[in-house]
N, C-alpha and C positions, 0 to 999 in steps of 0.2 A: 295448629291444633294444641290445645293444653293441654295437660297432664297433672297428676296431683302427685304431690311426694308425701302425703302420708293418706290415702284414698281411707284409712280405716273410722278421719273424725268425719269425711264425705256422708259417710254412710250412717254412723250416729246423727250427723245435720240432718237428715232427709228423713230419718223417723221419729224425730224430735219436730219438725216441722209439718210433718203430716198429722200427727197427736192431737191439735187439734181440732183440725180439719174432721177428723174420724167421729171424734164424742161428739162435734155438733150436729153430725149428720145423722147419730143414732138417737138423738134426743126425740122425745114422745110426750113432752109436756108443754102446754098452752107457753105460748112465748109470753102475753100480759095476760095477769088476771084483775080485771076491774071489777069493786064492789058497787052494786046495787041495793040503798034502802028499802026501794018497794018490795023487793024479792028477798029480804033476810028471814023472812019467816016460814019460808016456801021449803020443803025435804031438798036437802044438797043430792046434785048428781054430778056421776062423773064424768067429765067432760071428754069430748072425743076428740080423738088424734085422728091424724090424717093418716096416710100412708107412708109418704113420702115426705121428710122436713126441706123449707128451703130456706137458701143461705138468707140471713139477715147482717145487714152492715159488713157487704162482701170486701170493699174498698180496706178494712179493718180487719178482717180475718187475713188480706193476701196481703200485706203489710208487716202482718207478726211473723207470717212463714216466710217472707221474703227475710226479712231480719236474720232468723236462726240459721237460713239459708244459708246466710253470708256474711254469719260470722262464724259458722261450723265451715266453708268453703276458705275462711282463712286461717283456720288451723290445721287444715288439709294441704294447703304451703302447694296452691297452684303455681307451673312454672310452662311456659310455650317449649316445645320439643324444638329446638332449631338445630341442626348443624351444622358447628361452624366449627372449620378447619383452623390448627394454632395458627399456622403460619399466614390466615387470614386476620385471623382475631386484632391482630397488630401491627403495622407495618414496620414499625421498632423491632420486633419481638421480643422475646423475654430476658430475662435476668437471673439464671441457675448459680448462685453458689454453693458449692460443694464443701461441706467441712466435714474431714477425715479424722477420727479418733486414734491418735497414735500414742495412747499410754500403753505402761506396761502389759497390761491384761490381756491388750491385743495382742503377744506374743502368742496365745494357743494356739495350737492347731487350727489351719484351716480358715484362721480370720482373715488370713493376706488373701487368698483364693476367694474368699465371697467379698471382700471391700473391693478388687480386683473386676469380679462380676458384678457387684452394683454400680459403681462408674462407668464400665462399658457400657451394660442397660440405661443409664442416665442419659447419657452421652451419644447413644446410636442412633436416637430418632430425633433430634435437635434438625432445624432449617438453618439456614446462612445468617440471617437474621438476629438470630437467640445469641446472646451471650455468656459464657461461662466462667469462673473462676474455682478454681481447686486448694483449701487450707487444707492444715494440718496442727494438729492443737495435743498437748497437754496441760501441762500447767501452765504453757506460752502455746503460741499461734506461729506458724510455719508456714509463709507465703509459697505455694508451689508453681500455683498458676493464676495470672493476675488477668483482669478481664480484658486490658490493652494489649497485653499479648495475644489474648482469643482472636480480638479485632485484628490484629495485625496478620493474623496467619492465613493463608488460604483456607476456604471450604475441605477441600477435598487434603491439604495436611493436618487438618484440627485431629486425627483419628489417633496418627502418628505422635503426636503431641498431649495426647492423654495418654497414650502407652509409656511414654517416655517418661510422663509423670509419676504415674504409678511406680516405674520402676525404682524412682528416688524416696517415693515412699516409705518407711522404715519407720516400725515401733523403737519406743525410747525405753529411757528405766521411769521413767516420772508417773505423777499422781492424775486422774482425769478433772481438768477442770473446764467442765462441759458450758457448765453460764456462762462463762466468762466470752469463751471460744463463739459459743451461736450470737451472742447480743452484739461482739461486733462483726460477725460475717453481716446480720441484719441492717446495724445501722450502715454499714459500707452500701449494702444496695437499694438501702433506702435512697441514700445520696446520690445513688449513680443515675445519670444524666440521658436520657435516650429513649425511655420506656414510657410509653404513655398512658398505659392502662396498669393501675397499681395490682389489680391480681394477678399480672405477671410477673411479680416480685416473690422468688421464691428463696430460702434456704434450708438444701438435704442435709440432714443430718444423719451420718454414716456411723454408727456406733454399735461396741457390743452393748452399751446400755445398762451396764453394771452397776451394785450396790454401791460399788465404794465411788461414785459419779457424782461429784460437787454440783450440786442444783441450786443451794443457796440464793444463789443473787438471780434467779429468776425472781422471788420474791419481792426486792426491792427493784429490778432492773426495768425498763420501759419498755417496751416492746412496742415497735414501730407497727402503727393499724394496718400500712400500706403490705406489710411485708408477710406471707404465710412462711410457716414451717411445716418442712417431709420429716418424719424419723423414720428412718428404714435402720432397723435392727439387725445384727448379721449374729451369726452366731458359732460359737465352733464346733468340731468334728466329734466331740467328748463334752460331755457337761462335768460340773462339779472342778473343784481345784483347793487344793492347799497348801498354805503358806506360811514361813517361819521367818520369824523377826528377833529381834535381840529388845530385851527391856529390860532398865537398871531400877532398882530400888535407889530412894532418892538419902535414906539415911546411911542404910547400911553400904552403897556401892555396889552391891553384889547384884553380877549380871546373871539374865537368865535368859532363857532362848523358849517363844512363845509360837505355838503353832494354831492358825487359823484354818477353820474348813469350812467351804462355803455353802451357803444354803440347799444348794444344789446337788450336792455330794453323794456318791454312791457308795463311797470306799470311807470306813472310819478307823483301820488299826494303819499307824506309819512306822517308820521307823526312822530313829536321827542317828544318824551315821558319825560318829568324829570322826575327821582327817588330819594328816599332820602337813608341813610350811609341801611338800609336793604334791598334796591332792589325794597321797594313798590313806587308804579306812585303817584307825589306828586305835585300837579301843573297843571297850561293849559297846554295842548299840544301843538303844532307848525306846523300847515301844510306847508309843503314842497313841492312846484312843481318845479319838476328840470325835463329837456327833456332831451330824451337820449345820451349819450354822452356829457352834460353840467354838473357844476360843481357851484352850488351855497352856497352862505356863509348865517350865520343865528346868529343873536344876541342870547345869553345866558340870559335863563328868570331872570327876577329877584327874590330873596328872599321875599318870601311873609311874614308878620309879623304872627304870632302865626300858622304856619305852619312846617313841617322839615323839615330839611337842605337840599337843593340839591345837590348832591353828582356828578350826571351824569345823563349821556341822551342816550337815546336809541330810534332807528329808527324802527318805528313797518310798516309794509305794504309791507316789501321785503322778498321775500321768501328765501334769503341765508342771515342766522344771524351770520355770521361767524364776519362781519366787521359792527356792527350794534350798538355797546356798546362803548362812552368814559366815561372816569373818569374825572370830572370839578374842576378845581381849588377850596381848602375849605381855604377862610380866614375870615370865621366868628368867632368873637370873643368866646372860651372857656366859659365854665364853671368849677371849677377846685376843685375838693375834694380832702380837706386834713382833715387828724385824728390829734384828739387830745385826750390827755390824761391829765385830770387835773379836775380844777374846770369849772362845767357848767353855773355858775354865770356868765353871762359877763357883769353886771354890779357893781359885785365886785371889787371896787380897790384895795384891797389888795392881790389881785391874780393876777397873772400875765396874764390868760386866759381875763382880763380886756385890757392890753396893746397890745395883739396879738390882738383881738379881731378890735380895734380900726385901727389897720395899715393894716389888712385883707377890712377891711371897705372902705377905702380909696382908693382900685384900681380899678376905674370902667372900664381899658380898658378890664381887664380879669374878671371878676366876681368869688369870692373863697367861696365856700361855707365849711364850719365850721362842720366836724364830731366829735359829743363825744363819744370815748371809752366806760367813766363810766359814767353812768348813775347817778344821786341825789342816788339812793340807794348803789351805786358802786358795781355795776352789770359789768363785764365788755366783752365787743361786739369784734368781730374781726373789724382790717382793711375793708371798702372796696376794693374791687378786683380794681377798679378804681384809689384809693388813690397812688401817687405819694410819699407822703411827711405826717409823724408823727410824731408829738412833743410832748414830755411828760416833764410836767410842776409839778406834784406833784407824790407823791409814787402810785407805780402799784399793784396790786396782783400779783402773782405767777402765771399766766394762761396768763396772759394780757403782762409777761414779753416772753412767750413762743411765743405767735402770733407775738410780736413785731421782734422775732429773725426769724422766717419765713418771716416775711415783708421783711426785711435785704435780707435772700435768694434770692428775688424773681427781685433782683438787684432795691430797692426801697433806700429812705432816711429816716432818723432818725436825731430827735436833741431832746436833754435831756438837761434841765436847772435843776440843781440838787438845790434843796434850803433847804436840810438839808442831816446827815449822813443816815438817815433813809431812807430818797429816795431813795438816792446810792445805800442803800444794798440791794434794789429792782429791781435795773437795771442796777446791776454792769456784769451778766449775759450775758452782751450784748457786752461788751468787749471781745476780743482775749484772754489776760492776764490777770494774776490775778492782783488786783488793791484795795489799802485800802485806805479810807478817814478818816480823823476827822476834826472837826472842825476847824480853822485857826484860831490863837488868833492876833486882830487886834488891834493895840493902838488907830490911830485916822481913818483914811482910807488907803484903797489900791489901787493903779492904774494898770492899763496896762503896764509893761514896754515894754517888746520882744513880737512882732508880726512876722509871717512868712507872709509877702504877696504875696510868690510866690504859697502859697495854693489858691484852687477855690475859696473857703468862701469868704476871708481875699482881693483877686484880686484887686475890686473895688476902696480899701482904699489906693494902692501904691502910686497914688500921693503925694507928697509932702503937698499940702492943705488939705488935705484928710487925711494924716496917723496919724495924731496928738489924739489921745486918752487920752490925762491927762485929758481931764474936764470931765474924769467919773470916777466916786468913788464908791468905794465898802465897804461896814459897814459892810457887813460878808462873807465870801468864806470859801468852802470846798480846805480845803489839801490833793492832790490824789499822791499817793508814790505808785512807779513800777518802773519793771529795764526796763530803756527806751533803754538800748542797744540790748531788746532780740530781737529775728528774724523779731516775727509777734508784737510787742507793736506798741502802738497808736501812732500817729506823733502829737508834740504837736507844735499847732500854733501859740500857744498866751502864754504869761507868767505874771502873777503878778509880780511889784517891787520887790517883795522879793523871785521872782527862782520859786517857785510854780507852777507846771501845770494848764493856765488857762481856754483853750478851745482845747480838744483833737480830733482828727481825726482819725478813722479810717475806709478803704476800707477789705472788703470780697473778696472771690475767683469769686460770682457771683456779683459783681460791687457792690452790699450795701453798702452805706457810712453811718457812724453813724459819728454825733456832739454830743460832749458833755461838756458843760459849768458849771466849779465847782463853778458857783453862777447864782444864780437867777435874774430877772433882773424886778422884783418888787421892789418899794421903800422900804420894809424894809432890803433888800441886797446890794440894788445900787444905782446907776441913771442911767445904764443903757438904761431903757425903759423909760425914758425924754429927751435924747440925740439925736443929730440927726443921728445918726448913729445908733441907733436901727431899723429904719422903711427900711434904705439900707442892714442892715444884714439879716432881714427877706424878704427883695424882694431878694437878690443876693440869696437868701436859696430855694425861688421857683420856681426861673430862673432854679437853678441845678437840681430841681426836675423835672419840666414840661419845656420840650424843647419849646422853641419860633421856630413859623416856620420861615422860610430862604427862603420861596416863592416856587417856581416851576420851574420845567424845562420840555417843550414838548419832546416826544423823540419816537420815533417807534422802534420795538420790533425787535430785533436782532444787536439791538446798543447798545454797550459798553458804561462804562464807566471809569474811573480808580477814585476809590472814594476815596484815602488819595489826588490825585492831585484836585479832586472837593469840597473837604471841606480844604484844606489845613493845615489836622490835620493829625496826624497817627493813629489815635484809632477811629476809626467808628463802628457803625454798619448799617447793609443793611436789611429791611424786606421784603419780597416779596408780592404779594398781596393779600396773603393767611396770611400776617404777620408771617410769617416763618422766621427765621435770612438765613441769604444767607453765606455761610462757603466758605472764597477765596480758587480756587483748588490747590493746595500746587506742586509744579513743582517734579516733580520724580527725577529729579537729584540730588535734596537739601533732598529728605525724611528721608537720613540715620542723617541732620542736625537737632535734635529735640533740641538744645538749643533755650531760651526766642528768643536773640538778631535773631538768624535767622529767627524764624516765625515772630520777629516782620516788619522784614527786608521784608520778603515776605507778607504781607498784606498791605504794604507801597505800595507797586509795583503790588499788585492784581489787575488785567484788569477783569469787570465782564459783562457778557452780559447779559442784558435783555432781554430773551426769550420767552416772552408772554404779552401781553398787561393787563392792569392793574395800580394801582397804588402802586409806590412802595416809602418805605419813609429810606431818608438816613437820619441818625443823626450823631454828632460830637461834641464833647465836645471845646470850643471854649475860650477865652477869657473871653468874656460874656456868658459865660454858654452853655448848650446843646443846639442847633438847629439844627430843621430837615429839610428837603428840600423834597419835592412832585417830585416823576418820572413820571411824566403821558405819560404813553406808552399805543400807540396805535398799533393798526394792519400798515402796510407801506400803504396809501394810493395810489401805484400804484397797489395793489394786489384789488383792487376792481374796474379798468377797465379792465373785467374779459372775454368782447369780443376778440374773435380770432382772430389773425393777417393772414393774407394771406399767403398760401404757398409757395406761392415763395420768403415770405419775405428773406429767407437766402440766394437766390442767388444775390438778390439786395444788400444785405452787402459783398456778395466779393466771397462766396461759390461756388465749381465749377459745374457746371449743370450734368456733369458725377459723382459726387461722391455724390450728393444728390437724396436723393427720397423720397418723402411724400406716405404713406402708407395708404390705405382705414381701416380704424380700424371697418367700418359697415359691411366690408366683409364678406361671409360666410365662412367657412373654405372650402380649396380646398384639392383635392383626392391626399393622400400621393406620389403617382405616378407623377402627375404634377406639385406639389413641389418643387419634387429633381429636373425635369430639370431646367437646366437653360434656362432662359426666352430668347427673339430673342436681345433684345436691349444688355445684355450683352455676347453674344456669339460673337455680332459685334463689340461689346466695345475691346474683346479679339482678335477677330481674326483679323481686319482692314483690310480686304480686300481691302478697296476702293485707300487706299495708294497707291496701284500697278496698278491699271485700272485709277489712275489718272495718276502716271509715264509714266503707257505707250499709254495712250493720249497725253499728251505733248510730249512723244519722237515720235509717229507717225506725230506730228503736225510740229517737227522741218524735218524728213523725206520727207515729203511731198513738204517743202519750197524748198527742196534741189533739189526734181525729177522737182517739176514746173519748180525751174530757169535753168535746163538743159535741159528739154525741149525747152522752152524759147529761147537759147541762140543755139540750133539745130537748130528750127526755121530759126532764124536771118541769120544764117551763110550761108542756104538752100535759102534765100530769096539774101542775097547778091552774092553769086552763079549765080542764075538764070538770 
């Protein structure tokens, strides 16, 4: 039995086709009138009508009505009622891929709970037959569940094995890139091998369906005929959301913290919270009134004096905190704890804790605060956990040389000014190698001859007006004798006139560098610590210890960077914002290469994405010593215009209206029975009826031409006749 899927042009066809059938039949006037000469002069009467007209050239009247018939019967988009069960339709059966939205946005409330319920609903009325596959996409695609694995699993475990999926499921921090993700779930099952009725070619698209949703490359992208697309729309628990981002002005530097509210929005006063480096609220607030759908910009407070640092700012009064935290540029000047180990006098001059003391004084960009080891009773304290940088100026105990070689471990600095053999044999310990000193017998003084200044220390002195060191003398130095050819021995940078190792170098397997200088640089040893070059060897020495920052760079979370080409070093490290070291993934092809040169070859070349917002700090050892540079990564500020785009948006980018369908996801579930059939719009889509009841309208239309003009033209011939 057929059926019409738009019965409304039916019923226009049928009285358009009766029309005119109707006038002919009410018509009252002589069908021919033929003139007569003999009777032109005779009074006209008027001629009578019958009662009843009958049809003339019926074959040509039921001709036109059949016509209008059946071409009004094919915009009525006839289709046969059949029902046919899926898992009859195809003995293949079908091909479901599943792609899951897992950018940030899906973090609200309540999206895990309905993507959760739309896969289960997907998923529970499927046959043995049907095959599944489950993505997951942001700016990348996330294979969960591949369709060889569907195949491979029992019927009765596939249920188990969505749940399990699900549960791996997890929204990210990244940006929604929706085209990218559906055009190859599409082309993948265009390709797949099995199915042999193309309109079982399907892919759901599981989305909140938000503004900030990359659609772009639908435009250019192809979209396979064989293949439809579901959007089923999920939505959260609360509408509306806002969102605060960091934006630099590109002349001045000056950052500002910008807050987005989304279309949808019910709430428009917020409030931005400063926090200080622990998370506590440190500062006024900042009321925010942004309207919905607007986007305004907000000055960064300033540093209040005798208060903590502010660190970042956080949006309190929105119910989705997903995008509600940045991390704020820190360029307040340090404070910088360094240990020492020596004399606590620092008004002694005959110690050399006198001349450090003096040049630690002098920098007030960075403030260095002075820790003693030993105590007046020489008591001796660890490291703090803080301290960068340790210098030991006089002999140590035996406990104090233990903690110093842990410091080393823990990839910290050390410099030793040795000012007798007695010291040495206290912190010779600290050395790789074994290494003896004695005293050095000096006639009048001794100079610097060999310097290395392609070491970090030594750097700053390469210039020409710079490297010159005669005008310091030495009245006593320690003589340190070792076989400088062995594997792990110290690199020696500096030499006395007379070959003597004068300042030794050496790096650990965890980065610890240790200095150590076979004379002191107190006036009974040198001059040294009167030169001008002492006050540049202990700043170059805390440069290496305490990285200078290198400023900042904005950046959103699922953006790369390649960090030997952003510090233009090949030795970096990366912390995360958890201060985690970030380890580059090592390429599977190169794995069986564990030689140095190739992993150094592959960290040169490491591409790393920032996957969560936060602040993350890159360091590199430089020229001028270690600097770190600030990542401040945020959430992607389109993920927080988190209003729905309209349904039809994808056929306005190019999608065809037959192979798209947006899905009621509030629906109730329907009875397994009415399911399987197939619904009326696509039994029409398959079967086209209307193609043929337009044909053969149009060919009744050209028959009709053909009977009129031979009528017509009988007529004519019957009239010239007569």
């Amino acid at each position: 039995m057929f059926e019409l899927l738009a019965p409304v042009f039916a019923v226009v066809g049928g009285i358009a086709a009766a029309t005119p059938f109707v006038l002919h039949m009410f018509r009252r006037t002589p069908a021919v009138k033929a003139p007569f000469s003999l009777v032109r002069f005779l009074t006209p009467t008027l001629p009578k009508t019958t009662k009843r007209s009958r049809l003339e050239h019926w074959p040509l009247m039921l001709l036109r009505i059949l016509a209008v018939a059946l071409i009004a019967l094919a915009f009525a988009r006839p289709f046969q009622r059949v029902t046919v069960a899926r898992e009859q339709a195809d003995v293949s059966g079908r091909h479901l891929a599943i792609v899951l939205d897992a950018s940030a946005s899906m973090r609200r409330d309540g999206l895990r709970e309905a993507v959760t319920a739309e896969v289960q609903k997907l998923t529970s009325g499927l046959n043995p037959q049907d095959v599944v596959s489950i993505t997951s996409y942001s700016t990348g695609t996330k294979r969960l569940l591949t369709s060889e694995e569907w195949k491979q699993s029992e019927a009765g475990a596939r249920p188990a094995l969505v749940t399990r999926v699900l549960e791996s499921w997890e929204p990210d921090w990244k940006a929604t890139r929706t085209a990218q993700a559906i055009l190859e779930a599409a082309d993948e099952v265009a390709r797949e091998k099995g199915s042999a009725n193309d309109s079982d070619r399907s892919v759901v698209l599981v989305t909140d369906f938000q503004e900030g949703s990359d659609l772009d490359l639908l435009r250019s992208g192809n979209w396979p005929d064989s293949v439809k697309l579901e959007l089923r729309i999920v939505k959260p628990t609360a509408a509306g959301n806002a969102g605060v981002s960091l934006a630099e002005e590109q002349k001045t530097g000056l950052v500002r913290v910008r807050v987005t509210n989304s279309g949808d929005a019910t709430v428009t006063k917020y409030t931005l919270q400063p926090f200080d480096d622990a998370g506590k609220p440190v500062g006024n607030p900042i009321v925010a009134d942004v309207a919905p759908g607007q986007r305004r910009t907000f000055s960064v407070p300033e540093q209040v004096a005798g208060q903590p640092r502010i660190s970042g700012i956080e949006l309190l009064g929105d119910a989705q905190p997903f995008d509600n935290v940045v991390d704020l540029p820190i360029e307040d000047p340090r404070v910088l704890r360094m240990a020492h180990a020596g004399s606590t006098d620092p008004n002694n001059a005959e110690a050399m804790r006198y001349y450090l003391q003096r040049v630690l004084d002098g920098d007030e960009a960075e403030p260095i605060e002075l820790i003693d080891l030993l105590n007046s009773e020489n008591i001796a304290v660890p490291p703090p956990q803080d301290a960068r940088l340790a210098i030991v100026t006089e002999k140590i105990p035996d406990k104090m040389a233990t903690s110093l070689k842990e410091f080393l471990d823990r990839g910290n600095m050390v410099l030793v000014a040795v000012n007798s053999v007695e010291m040495f044999e206290s912190v010779k310990s600290l050395l790789p190698v074994e290494v003896s000193a004695s005293e050095a017998t000096v006639t009048d003084y001794a100079m610097l001859g060999q310097l290395d200044f392609s070491s970090s220390l030594l750097a700053p002195f390469a210039e020409a007006r710079f490297s010159d060191f005669s005008s310091i003398k030495f009245w006593h130095y320690r003589t340190l004798a070792f076989d400088e050819k062995a594997a792990n021995a110290p690199r020696v940078i500096a030499r006395f006139d007379a070959g003597s190792p004068a300042i030794l170098e050496s790096t650990n397997a965890a980065g610890g560098r240790l200095y150590l200088v076979a004379a002191g640089w107190q006036p009974t040893d040198s001059q040294w610590a009167l030169s001008t070059r002492f006050p540049t060897m202990i700043a170059r020495l805390i440069r290496l210890a305490y990285p200078r920052s290198a400023g900042h760079l904005l950046l959103a979370a699922g953006d790369t960077i390649q960090p030997a080409e952003l510090t233009g070093q090949d030795q970096w490290t990366l912390l995360d914002p958890e201060q985690k070291p970030v380890t580059p993934v090592v390429n599977l092809a190169d794995a069986t290469k564990s030689d140095d040169k190739n992993a150094s070859e592959q960290k040169q070349a490491a591409v790393i994405e920032l996957d969560r917002p936060g602040r993350w700090v890159l360091t590199a050892q430089t020229s001028e010593g270690a600097k770190s540079t600030s990542l401040l990564v945020t959430v992607p500020s389109s993920e927080s215009r988190t209003e729905p785009l309209p349904a039809g948006q994808l056929q306005a980018l190019g999608m065809a209206a037959e192979v798209t369908r947006v899905a009621d996801t509030s629906e109730t579930p329907v009875d397994p029975a009415v399911a399987s059939q197939l619904d009326a719009s696509e039994l029409e889509s398959q079967q086209k009826y209307w193609r043929y009841c337009l044909l053969a309208g149009l060919g009744l239309l050209v028959l009709e031409a053909l009977v009129a003009s031979g009528i017509e033209r009988r007529q004519n011939m019957e009239a010239v006749q007569a």
